[in-house]
N, C-alpha and C positions, 0 to 999 in steps of 0.2 A: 554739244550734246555728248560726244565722245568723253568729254574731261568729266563731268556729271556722272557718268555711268562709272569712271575711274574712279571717281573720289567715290562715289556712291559704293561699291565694293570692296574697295579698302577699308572702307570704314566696316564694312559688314566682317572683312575680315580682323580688324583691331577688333570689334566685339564677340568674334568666335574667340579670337586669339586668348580675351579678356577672360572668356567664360570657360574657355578652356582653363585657364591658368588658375583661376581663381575655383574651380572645380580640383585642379588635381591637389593646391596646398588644402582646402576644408577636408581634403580625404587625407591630408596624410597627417593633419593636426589629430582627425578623429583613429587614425588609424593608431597613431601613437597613444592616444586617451584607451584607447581599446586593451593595445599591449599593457598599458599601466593597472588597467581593472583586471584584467585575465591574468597577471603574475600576482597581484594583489589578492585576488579569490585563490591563487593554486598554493600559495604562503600561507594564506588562512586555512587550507582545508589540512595541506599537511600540519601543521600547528596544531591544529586541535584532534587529529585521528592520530597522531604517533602517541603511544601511550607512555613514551619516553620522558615528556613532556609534562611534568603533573608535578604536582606539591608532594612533597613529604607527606605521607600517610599518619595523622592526627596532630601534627607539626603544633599547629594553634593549643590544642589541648597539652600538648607536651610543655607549650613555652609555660602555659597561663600554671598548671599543676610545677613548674619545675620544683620549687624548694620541697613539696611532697616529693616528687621525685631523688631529690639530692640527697635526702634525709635515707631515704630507703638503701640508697647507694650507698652511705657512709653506714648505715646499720648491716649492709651485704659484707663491705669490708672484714669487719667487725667479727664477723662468724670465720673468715681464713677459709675459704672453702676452695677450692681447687678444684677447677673444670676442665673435661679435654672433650675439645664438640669436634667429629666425622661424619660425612656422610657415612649412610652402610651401603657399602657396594655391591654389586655392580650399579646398577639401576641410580642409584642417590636419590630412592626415592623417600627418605629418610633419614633425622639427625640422630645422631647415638651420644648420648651425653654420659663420660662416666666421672663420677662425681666422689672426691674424699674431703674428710673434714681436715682442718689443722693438725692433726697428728697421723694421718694418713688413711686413717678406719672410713671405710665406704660408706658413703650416707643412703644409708636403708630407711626404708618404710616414704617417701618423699612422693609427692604429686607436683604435677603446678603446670602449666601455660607455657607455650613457644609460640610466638611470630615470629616470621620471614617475609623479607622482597629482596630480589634483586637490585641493584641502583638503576638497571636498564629497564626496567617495569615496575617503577613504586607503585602501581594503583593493583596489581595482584601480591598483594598481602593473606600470608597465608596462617592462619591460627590452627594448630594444633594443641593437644592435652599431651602431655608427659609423662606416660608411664613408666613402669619399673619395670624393667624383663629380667634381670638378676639383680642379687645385691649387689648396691652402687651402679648401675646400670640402665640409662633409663634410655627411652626411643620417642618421639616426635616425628609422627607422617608429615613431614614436608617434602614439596621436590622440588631437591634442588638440584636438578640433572642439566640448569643452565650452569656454562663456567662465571667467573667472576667473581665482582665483592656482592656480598650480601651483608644486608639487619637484621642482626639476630636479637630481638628481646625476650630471653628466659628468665619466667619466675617459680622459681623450684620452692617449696615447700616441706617441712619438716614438722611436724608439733608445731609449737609455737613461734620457728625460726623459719624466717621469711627471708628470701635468696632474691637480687634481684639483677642479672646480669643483660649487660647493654654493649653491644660488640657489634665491628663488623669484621668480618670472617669472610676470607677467598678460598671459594671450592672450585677447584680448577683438577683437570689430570693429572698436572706437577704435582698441586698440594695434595691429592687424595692418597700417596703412600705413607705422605708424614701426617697427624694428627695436631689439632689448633688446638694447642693448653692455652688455658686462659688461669694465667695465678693471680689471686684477688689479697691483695695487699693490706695492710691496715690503711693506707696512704690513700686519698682519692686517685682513680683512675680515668683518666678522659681518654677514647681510640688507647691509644699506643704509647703516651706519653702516663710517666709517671708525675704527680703534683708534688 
């Protein structure tokens, strides 16, 4: 009766032992399923709230419009206009464009459109109108008081002569003593590289 009661407890203890064991791997297969959903949600949340993270602002429109676009750029050429974009300091809460034609004479009487974004926040695209504050001298409330590269798309306006400049431009404290010329070539221009 003694050997009964042996085996009889042993065995109770091989099925603690069992259910012990086979409790602690279901916790730690779930435990690891757990960690795999919780980095998986904390990837997705940051993914989609960093606003670093976005498409080029009208990217799709830009590609499908490009040869309208190309056209305007080869007809910007074409006029020889020469550009020198600054922020106005302090603040940079503002671009200062000052602008002469081919032979150096200041382009008076002109309107037109500025966009900006920084590359570190494409989805805060900022449109501005382009006034004149002196002859040859025009201003766009942008701020771009972040350092960095920025997109600048200006379409400066004259009579019947349509300016279309497409840059990107570093405003940084280094750069804010020297002034960004942008000289428009007869040549297509892509960034930095002459064609």
């Amino acid at each position: 009766m003694i050997a009964s009661n042996m085996t009889t407890s042993s065995k109770d203890i091989d099925k603690i032992s069992e259910r012990r064991s086979r409790r602690f791997w279901v916790c730690l297969v779930l435990a690891f399923f757990s960690m795999d959903i919780a980095i998986a949600t904390i990837a997705i949340a940051m993914a989609t709230r960093d606003p670093s993270f976005r498409p080029m602002p009208d990217y799709g429109q830009n590609n499908v419009s490009w040869e309208h676009r190309h056209q305007e750029r080869l007809a910007s050429n074409k006029l020889g206009w020469v550009l020198d974009l600054s922020p106005v300091e302090p603040q940079r809460k503002a671009i200062r464009i000052h602008a002469v034609d081919r032979s150096g004479n200041p382009i008076v009487g002109g309107f037109g459109k500025l966009s900006a974004y920084h590359f570190a926040r494409v989805t805060e695209m900022t449109r501005a109108d382009v006034v004149e504050v002196t002859p040859g001298e025009y201003e766009a409330a942008v701020d771009c008081s972040r350092d960095g590269l920025w997109k600048i798309e200006l379409r400066l306006q004259r009579g019947d002569e349509q300016f279309l400049l497409e840059r990107d431009v570093e405003f940084s404290k280094e750069v804010a003593k020297r002034s960004m010329k942008v000289y428009i070539h007869e040549s297509y221009q892509v960034g930095n590289l002459l064609l």
